[in-house]
C-alpha positions as CSV (number, residue, x, y, z in Angstrom):
1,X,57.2,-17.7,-42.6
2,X,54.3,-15.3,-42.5
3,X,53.8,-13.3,-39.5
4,X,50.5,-12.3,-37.9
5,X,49.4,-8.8,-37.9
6,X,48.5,-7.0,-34.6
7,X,45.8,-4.5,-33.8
8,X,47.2,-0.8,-34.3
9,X,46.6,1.5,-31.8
10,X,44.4,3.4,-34.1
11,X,42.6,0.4,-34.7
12,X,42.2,-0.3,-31.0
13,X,41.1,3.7,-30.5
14,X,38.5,2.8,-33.1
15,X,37.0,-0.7,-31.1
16,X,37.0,1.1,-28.0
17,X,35.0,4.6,-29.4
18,X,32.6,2.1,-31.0
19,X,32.0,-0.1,-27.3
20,X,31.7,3.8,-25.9
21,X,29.1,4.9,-27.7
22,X,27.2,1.6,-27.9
23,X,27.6,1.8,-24.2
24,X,26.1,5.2,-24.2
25,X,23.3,3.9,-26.2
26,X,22.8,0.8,-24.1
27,X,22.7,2.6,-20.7
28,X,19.6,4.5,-20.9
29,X,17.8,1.5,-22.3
30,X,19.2,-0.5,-19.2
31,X,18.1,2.0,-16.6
32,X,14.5,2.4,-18.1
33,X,13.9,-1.3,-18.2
34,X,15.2,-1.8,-14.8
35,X,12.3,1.2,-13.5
36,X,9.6,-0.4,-15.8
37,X,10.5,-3.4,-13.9
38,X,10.5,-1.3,-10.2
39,X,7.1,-0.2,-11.3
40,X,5.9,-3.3,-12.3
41,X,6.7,-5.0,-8.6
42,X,5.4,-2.2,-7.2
43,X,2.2,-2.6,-8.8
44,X,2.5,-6.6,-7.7
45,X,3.2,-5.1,-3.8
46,X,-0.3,-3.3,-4.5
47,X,-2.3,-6.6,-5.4
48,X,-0.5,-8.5,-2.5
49,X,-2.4,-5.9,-0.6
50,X,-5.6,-5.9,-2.5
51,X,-5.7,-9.4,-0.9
52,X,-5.3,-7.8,2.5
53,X,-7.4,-5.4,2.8
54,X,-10.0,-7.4,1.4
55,X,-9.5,-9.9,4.4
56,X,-9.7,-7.5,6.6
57,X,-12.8,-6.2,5.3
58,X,-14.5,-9.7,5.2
59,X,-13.3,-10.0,8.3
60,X,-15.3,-6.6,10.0
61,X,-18.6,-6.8,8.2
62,X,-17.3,-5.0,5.1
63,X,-16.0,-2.1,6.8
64,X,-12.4,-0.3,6.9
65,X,-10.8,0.3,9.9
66,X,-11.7,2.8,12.6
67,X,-10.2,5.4,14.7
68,X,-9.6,3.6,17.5
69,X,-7.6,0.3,15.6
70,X,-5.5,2.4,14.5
71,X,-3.8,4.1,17.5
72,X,-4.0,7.4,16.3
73,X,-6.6,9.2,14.9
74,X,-5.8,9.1,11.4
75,X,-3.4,6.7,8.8
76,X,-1.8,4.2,11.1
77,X,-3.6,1.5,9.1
78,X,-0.4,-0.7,9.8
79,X,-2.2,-1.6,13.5
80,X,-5.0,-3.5,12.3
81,X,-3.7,-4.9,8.8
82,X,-0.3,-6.3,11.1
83,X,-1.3,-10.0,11.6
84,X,-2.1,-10.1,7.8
85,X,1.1,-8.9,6.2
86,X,4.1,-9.7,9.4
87,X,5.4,-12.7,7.4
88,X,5.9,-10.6,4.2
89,X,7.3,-7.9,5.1
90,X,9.3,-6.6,1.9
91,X,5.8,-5.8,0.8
92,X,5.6,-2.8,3.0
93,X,7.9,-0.7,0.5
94,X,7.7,0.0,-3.1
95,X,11.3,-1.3,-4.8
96,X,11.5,2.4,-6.0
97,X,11.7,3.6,-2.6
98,X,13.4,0.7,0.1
99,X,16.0,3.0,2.0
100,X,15.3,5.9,4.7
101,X,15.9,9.3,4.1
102,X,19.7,10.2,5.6
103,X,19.4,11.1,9.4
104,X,20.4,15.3,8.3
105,X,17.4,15.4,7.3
106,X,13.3,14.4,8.8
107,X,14.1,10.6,8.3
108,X,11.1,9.7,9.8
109,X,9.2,11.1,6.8
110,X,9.8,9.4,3.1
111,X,10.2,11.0,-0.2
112,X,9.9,10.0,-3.7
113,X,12.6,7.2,-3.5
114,X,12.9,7.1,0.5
115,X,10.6,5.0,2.7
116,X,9.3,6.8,5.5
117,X,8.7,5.4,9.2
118,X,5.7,4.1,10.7
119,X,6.3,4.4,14.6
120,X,5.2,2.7,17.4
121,X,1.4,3.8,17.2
122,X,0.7,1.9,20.9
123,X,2.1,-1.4,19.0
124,X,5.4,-1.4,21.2
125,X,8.5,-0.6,19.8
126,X,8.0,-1.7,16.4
127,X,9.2,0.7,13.8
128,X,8.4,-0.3,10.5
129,X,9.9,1.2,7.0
130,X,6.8,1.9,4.6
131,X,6.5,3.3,1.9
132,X,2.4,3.0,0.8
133,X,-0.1,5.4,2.6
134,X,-3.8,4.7,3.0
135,X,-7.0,7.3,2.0
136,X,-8.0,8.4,5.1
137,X,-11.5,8.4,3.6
138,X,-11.9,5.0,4.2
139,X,-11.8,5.3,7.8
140,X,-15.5,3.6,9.8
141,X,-16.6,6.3,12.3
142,X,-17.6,5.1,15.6
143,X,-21.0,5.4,17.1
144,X,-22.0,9.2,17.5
145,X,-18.6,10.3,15.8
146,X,-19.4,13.0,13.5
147,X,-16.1,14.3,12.5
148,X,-12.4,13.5,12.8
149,X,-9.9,15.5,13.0
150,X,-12.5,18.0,11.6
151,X,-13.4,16.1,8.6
152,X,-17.4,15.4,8.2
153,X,-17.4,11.3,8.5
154,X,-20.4,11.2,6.5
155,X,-18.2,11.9,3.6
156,X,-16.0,8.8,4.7
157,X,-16.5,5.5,2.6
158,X,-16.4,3.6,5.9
159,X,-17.4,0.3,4.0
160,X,-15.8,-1.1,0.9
161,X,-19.2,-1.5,-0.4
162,X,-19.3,2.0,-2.4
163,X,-20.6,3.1,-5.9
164,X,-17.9,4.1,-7.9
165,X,-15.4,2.2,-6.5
166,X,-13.2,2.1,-9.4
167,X,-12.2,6.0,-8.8
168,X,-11.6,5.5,-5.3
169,X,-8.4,5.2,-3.8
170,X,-7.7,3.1,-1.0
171,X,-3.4,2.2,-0.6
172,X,-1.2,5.1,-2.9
173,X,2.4,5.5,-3.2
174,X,3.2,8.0,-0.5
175,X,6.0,9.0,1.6
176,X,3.8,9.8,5.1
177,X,1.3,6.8,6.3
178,X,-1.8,8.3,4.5
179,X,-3.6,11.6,4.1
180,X,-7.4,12.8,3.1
181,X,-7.3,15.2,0.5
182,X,-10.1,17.6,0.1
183,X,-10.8,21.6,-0.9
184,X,-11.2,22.6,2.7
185,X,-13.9,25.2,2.3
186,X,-13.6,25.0,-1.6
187,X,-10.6,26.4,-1.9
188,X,-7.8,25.4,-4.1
189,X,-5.3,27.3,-2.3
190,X,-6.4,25.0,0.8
191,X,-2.9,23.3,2.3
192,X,-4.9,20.0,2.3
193,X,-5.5,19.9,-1.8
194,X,-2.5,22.2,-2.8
195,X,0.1,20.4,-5.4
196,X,4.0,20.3,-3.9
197,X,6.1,23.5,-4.8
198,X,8.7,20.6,-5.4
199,X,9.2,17.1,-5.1
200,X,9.2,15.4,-2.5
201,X,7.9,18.5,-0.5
202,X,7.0,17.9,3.0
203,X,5.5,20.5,5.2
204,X,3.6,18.8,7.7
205,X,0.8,16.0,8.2
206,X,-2.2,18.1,7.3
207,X,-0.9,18.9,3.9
208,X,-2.7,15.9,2.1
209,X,-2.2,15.7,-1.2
210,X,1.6,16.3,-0.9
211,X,1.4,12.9,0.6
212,X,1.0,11.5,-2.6
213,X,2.3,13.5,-5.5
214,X,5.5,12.5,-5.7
215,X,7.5,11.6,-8.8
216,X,7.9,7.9,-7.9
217,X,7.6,6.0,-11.6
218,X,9.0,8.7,-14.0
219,X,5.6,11.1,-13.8
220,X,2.9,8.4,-12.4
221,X,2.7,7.1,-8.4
222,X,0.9,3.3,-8.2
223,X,-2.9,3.1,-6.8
224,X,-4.7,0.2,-5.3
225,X,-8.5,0.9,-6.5
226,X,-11.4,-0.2,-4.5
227,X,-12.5,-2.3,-7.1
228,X,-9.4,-4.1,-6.2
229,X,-7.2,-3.1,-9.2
230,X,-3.7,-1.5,-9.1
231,X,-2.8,0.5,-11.9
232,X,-0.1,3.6,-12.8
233,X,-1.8,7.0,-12.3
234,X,-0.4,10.2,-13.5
235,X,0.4,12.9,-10.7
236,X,-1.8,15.5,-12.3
237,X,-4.6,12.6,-12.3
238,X,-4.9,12.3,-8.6
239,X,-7.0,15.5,-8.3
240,X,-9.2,13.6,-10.6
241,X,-9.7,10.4,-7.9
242,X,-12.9,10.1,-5.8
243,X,-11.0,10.6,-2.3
244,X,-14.1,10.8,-0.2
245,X,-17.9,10.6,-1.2
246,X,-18.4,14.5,-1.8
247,X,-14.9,14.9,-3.2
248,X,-15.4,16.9,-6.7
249,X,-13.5,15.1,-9.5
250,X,-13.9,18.4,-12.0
251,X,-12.6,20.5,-9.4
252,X,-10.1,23.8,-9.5
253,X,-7.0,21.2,-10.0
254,X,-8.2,19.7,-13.4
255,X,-8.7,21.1,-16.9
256,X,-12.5,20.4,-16.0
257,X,-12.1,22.8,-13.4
258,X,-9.9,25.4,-15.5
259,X,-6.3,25.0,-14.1
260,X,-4.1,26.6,-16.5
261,X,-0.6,25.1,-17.3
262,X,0.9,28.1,-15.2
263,X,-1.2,27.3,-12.1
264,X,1.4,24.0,-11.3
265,X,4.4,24.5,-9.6
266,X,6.9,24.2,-12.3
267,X,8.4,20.9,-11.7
268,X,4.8,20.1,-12.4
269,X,4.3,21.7,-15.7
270,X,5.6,19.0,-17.8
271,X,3.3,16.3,-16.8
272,X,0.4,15.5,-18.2
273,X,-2.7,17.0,-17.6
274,X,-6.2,15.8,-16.6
């Protein structure tokens, strides 16, 4: 009567180093397909809101929000967008970034994988999670409003009827509600055009760019266009974007402009440049 051989425990070492190290090769491949396909709702989020804006838009004439819809001066473009989007509102935040920052730290400002808060804005006490920001260049000055905030409105698009409207920004990736960067004065060294010494860096609302040059999607953030298209763009490429109607594209923050590799902060450095 034969007998049945078992497994050794060699053998069994053997199946179980083999599962490991598929395991270790499997892993990474998981947890880059599961990001690709973070970024890819994302970008879906961003054509949801394509939709929105543009109703909103039709809606006024062809113009983009002013001051006074949006409670504050500046970014609370959740006021006058609200009765489009209230019955979807998982749309609000990319998949990449759904949870708060913990409470020991600012929670009411996101990050690169944190949503940040909106706040009441005069809209009660509604306090939605977001984490999308608007280009404040969009905003429609009112009659006899020169600047906001000091910013000249006649740089402000005001109306989604714009040349160029395929470098133009209008909803970004962003872990505050929205920001306007420019070289305030020229300068590159301005707060409101300076990169992030570090991810996720937040020094206060006036500090523009920050707003959006977070590592969100491995190296890119997501960008509603005002041609309507969404589409990845690199962090170093945002310098590049047509922000506001004078904005230079070639300016000190691109290799048209002569930024040397050793000008980034270093997390920076890797990235590609533009």
């Amino acid at each position: 009567m034969s007998r049945r051989k078992a497994f050794t425990l060699i053998e069994l070492l053997v199946v179980i180093a083999i599962i490991g190290v598929l395991m270790s090769i499997l892993m990474p491949a998981l947890s880059r397909v599961r990001k690709s396909a973070r970024t890819t709702a994302c970008l879906m989020n961003l054509k949801n809101w394509s939709y929105i804006w543009t109703m909103y838009c039709d809606d006024n004439n062809g113009y983009f929000p002013n001051a006074s819809d949006l409670g504050w001066k500046r970014g609370t473009w959740i006021l006058p967008l609200r009765a489009q989007w209230k019955t979807q509102t998982e749309i609000l935040r990319c998949p990449e970034a759904l949870k708060r920052r913990p409470e020991t730290q600012n929670a009411a400002v996101g990050g690169p994988h944190t949503s940040y808060v909106m706040g009441g804005g005069g809209a009660g006490d509604l306090q939605e999670e977001c984490s999308y920001g608007m280009n404040n260049w969009l905003i429609k000055a009112r009659p006899g409003e020169n600047a906001i905030q000091g910013r000249p409105t006649e740089w402000n698009y005001q109306s989604k009827d714009a040349s160029n409207v395929a470098d133009v920004p209008v909803f970004i990736d962003s872990m505050w509600r929205g920001g306007g960067p420019f070289y305030q004065n020229g300068s590159a060294t301005s707060v409101r055009i300076a990169p992030p010494e570090y991810d996720g860096q937040w020094v206060s609302y006036n500090h523009e760019m920050k707003h959006f040059a977070i590592n969100r999607h491995h190296g890119f953030v997501n960008v509603l266009f005002m041609d309507w298209s969404a589409r990845k763009v690199g962090l170093k490429e945002l310098w590049t974007l047509k922000w506001h109607r004078q904005f230079n594209q070639t300016g000190a923050w691109t290799r048209g402009g002569g930024v040397q590799a050793t000008d980034w902060p270093e997390w920076l450095r890797p990235f590609k440049d533009y």
